[in-house]
C-alpha positions in Angstrom: 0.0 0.0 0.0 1.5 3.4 -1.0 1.5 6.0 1.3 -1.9 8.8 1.5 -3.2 11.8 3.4 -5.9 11.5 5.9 -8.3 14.4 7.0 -11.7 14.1 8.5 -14.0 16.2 7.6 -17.1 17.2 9.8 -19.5 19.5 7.6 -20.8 18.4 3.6 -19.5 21.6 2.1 -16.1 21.2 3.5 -15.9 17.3 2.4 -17.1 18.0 -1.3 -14.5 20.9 -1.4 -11.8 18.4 -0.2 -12.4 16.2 -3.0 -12.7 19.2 -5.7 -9.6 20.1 -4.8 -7.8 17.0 -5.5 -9.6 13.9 -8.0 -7.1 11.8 -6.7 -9.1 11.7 -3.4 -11.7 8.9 -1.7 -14.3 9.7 0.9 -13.6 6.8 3.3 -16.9 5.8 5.4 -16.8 1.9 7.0 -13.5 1.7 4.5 -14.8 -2.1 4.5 -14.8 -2.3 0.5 -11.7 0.8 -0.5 -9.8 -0.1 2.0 -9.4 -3.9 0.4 -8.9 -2.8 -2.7 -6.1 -0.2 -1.2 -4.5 -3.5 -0.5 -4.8 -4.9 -3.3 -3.5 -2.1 -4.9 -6.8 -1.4 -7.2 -7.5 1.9 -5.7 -4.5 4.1 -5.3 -5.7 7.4 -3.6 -3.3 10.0 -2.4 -5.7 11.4 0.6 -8.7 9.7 2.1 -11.8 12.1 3.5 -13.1 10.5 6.2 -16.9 11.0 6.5 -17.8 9.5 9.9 -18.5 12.5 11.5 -20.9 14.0 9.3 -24.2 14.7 10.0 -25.5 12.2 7.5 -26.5 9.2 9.9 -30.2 9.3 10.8 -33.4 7.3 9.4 -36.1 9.9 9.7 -40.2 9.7 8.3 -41.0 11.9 5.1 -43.9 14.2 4.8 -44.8 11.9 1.9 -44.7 8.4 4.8 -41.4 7.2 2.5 -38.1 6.6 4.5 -35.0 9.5 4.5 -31.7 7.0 5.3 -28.4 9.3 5.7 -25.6 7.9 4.1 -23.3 7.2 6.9 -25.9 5.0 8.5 -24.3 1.5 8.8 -25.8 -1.7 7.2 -27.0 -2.9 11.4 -28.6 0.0 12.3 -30.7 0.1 8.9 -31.4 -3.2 9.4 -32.7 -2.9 12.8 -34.7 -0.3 12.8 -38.5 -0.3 13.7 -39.8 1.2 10.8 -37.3 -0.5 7.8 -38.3 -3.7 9.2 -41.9 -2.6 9.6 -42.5 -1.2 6.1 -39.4 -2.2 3.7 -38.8 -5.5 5.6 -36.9 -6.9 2.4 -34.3 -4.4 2.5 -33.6 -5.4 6.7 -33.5 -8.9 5.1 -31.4 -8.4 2.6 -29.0 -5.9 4.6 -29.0 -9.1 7.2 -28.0 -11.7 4.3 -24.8 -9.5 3.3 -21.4 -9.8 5.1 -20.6 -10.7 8.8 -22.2 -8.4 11.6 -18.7 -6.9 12.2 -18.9 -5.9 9.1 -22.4 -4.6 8.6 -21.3 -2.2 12.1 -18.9 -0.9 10.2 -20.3 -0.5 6.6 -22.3 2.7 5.6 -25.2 3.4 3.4 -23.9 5.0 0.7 -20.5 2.9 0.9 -22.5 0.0 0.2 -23.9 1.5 -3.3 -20.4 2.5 -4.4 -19.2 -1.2 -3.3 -17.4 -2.6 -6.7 -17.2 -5.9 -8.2 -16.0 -8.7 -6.7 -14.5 -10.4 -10.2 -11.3 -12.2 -9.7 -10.1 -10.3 -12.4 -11.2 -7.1 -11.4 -9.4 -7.3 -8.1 -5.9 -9.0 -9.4 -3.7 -6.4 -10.7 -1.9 -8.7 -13.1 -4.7 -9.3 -14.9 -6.2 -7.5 -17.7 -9.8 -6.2 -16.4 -11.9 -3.3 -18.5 -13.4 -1.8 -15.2 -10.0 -1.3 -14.0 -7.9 -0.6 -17.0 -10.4 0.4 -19.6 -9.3 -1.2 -23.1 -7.5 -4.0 -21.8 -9.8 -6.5 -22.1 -12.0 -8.7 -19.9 -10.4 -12.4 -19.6 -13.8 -13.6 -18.0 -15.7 -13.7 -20.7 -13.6 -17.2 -22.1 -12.3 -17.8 -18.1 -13.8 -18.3 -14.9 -17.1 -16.9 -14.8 -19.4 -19.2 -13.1 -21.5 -16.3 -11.0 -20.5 -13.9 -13.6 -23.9 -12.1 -15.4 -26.6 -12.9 -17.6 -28.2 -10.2 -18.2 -27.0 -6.8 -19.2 -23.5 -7.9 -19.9 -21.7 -6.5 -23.0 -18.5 -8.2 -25.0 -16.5 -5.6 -22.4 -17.2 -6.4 -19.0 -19.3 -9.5 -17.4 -19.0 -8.6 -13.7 -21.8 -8.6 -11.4 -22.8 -5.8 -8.5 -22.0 -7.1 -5.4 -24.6 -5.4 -3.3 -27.8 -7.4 -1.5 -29.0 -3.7 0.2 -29.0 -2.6 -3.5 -31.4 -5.3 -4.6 -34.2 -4.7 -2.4 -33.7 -0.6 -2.7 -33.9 -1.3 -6.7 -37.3 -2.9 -6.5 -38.8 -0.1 -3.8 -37.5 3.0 -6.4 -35.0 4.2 -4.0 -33.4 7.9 -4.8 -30.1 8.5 -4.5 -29.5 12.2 -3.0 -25.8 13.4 -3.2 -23.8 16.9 -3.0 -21.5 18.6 -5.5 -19.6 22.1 -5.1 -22.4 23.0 -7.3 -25.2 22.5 -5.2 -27.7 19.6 -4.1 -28.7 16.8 -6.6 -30.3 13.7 -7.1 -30.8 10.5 -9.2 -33.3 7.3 -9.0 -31.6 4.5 -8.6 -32.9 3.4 -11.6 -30.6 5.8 -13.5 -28.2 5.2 -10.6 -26.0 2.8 -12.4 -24.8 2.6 -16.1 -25.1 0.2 -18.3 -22.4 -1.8 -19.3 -21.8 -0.9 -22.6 -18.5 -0.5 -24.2 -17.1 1.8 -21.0 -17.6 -0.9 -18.2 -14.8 1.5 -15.8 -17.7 4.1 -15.8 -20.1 2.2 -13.1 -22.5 5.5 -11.7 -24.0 8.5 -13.1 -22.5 10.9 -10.1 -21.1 13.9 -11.1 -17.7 14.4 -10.8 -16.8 15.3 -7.0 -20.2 14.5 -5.2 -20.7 12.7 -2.4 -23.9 10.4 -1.7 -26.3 12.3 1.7 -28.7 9.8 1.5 -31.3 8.2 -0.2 -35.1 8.3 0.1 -37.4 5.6 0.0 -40.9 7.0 -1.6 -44.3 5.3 -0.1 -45.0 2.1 -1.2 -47.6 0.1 0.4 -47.2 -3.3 -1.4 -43.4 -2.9 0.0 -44.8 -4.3 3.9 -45.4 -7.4 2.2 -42.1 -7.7 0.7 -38.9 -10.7 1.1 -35.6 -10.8 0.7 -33.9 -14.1 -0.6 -30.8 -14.7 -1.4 -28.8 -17.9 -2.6 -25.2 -18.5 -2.3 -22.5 -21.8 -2.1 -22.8 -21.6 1.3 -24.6 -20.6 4.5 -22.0 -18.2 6.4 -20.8 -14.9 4.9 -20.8 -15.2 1.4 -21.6 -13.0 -1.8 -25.1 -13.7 -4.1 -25.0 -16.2 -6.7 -28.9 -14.8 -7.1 -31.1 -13.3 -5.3 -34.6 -11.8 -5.3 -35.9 -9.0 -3.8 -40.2 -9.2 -4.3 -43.5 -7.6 -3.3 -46.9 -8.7 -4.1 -50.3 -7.2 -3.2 -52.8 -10.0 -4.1 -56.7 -9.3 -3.7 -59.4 -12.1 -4.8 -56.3 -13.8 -6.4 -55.5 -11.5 -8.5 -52.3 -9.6 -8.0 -52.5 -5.8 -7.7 -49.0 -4.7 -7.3 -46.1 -6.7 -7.6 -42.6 -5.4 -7.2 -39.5 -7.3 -8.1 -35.6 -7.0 -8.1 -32.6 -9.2 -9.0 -29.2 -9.7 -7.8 -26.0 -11.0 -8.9 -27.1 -11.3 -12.0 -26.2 -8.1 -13.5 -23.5 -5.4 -13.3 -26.1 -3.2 -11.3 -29.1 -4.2 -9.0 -31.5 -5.5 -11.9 -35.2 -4.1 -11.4 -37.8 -6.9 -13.2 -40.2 -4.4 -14.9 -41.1 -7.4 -17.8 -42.0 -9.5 -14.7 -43.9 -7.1 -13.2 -45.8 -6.0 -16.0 -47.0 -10.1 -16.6 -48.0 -10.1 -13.0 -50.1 -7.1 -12.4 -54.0 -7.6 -13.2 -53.0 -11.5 -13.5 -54.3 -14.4 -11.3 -52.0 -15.5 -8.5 -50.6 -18.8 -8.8 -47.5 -20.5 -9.5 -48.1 -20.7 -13.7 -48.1 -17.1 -13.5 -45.3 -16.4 -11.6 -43.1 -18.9 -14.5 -44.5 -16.9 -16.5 -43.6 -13.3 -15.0 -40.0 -15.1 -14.4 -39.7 -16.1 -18.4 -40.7 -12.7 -19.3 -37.6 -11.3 -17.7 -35.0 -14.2 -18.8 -36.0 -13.5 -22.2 -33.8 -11.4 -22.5 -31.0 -13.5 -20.2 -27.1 -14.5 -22.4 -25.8 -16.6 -19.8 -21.9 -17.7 -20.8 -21.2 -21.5 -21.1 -20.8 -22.1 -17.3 -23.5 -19.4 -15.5 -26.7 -20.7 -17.5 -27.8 -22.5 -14.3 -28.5 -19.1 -12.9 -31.8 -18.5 -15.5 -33.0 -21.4 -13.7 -31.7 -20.1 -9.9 -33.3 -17.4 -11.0 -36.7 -18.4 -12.7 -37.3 -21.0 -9.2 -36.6 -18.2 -6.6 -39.4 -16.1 -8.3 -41.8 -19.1 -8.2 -40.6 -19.9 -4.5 -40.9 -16.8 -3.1 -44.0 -15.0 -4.9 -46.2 -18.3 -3.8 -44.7 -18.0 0.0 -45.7 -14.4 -0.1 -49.0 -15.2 -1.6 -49.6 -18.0 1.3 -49.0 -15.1 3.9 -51.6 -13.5 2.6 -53.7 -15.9 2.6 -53.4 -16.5 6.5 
């Protein structure tokens, strides 16, 4: 690790100006994902900002009955509090289902949504890796690349987002609220991430120089009757081969509102709006929800050794919309 500044800063203004001054700096919240790749030698900043102390780390009500969470908030205090688990209860579960409880003390809220990849190549300097070094080529796409993506992926870049908090945010149409030495801004999460494309390196649509405040959960309803589940090669700490973040609002069997969100199968938190759209106005049942889950693979290119996760994926729709629509039942 090469030597860097460290300053703390303890007002917004004074952190965004820090990093106008110099690109070559990182805002450093839990540290639990930069600081790895500092190691690794990935992420080679000459100062870090450290953003602890802001004033950026409360869950408060909006006027609207959504959800404001500051962005130093850490992963176990969103997931344990009353009114996350009470009206978003997917996004507690799916905060719960990522990383070790050390970790989730430490980790932040906006941390989380800038976490990178966690491809092999990405994070091996010797290797060629488009995210990292843009032209150089992505070795995954004819190597390893079992829980790489299936959807979404271009010729330049096959990784998968990391995050499980991102998932379930993703399918409640979470906004993204940041700061720039410009003034206040804000983007849904929908236009959060970028697509893949031909410049895999460029991941976000943040300005240059901003720094993530928060992000706001709008009021949805259906969300109370929402799950979280996630798969992975084993029980303990371990990242998303696929996961599923769902909603469903069912009245005289027919569903009314269904919401729906993928992970690790895409280089961003993968929002089913195909799905949806099958679901809504249909009758609940278990042919419908293969059918909602077909809708959305359509459009799935899995690589020679990831095609099992069209099927991960197509059963944990099936699994969990049908458990949601027993509760309801009850």
């Amino acid at each position: 690790m090469r030597e860097f500044d460290y300053q703390r800063a303890y007002d917004v203004a004074g952190a965004v100006a820090l990093l106008d001054a110099d690109p070559d700096t990182r805002f450093l919240g839990g540290g639990t994902n930069l600081v790895d790749l500092m190691k690794a030698g990935v992420e080679r900043p000459a100062r870090l900002v450290d953003i602890r102390e802001l004033p950026l780390d409360r869950i408060e009500s909006t006027p609207e009955g959504g959800l404001r969470i500051g962005a130093t908030v850490t992963n176990g205090d969103l997931a344990a509090h009353p009114e996350v688990r009470r009206r978003y209860p997917a996004l507690a579960q799916a905060v719960l289902a990522g990383a070790s409880g050390q970790l989730r003390n430490m980790a932040t809220v906006g941390g989380n949504l800038l976490q990178r990849t966690r491809c092999g190549y990405f994070t091996d300097v010797s290797r060629p890796c488009n995210k990292r070094v843009p032209g150089s080529g992505c070795p995954a796409l004819t190597g390893e690349h079992r829980n790489h993506a299936i959807l979404g992926a271009s010729e330049h870049c096959a990784a998968v987002h990391p995050s499980d908090m991102g998932v379930a945010l993703a399918a409640f149409d979470a906004v993204v609220h940041f700061e720039t030495a410009d003034g206040a801004g804000e983007l849904p999460l929908a236009d959060f991430y970028l697509p893949v494309g031909d410049t895999p390196h460029r991941e976000t649509a943040l300005p240059p120089g901003a720094l993530i405040t928060g992000v706001t959960l709008p009021p949805a309803p259906v969300a109370a009757h929402s799950r979280y589940r996630k798969v992975r090669e084993r029980a303990s700490y371990a990242f998303a081969i696929g996961s599923l973040a769902a909603a469903l609002d069912i009245r005289d069997g027919v569903v009314r509102e269904a919401r729906l969100a993928f992970g690790a199968v895409a280089s961003r938190p993968w929002r089913a709006a195909a799905a949806e759209r099958v679901l809504t106005g249909a009758p609940a049942g278990a042919e419908t929800y293969a059918a909602a889950a077909d809708a959305e693979l359509a459009a799935a290119r899995p690589l020679p050794d990831n095609g099992y996760k069209v099927d991960l994926i197509r059963n944990l729709v099936v699994t969990v919309l049908t458990e949601l629509a027993e509760e309801t039942a009850r």
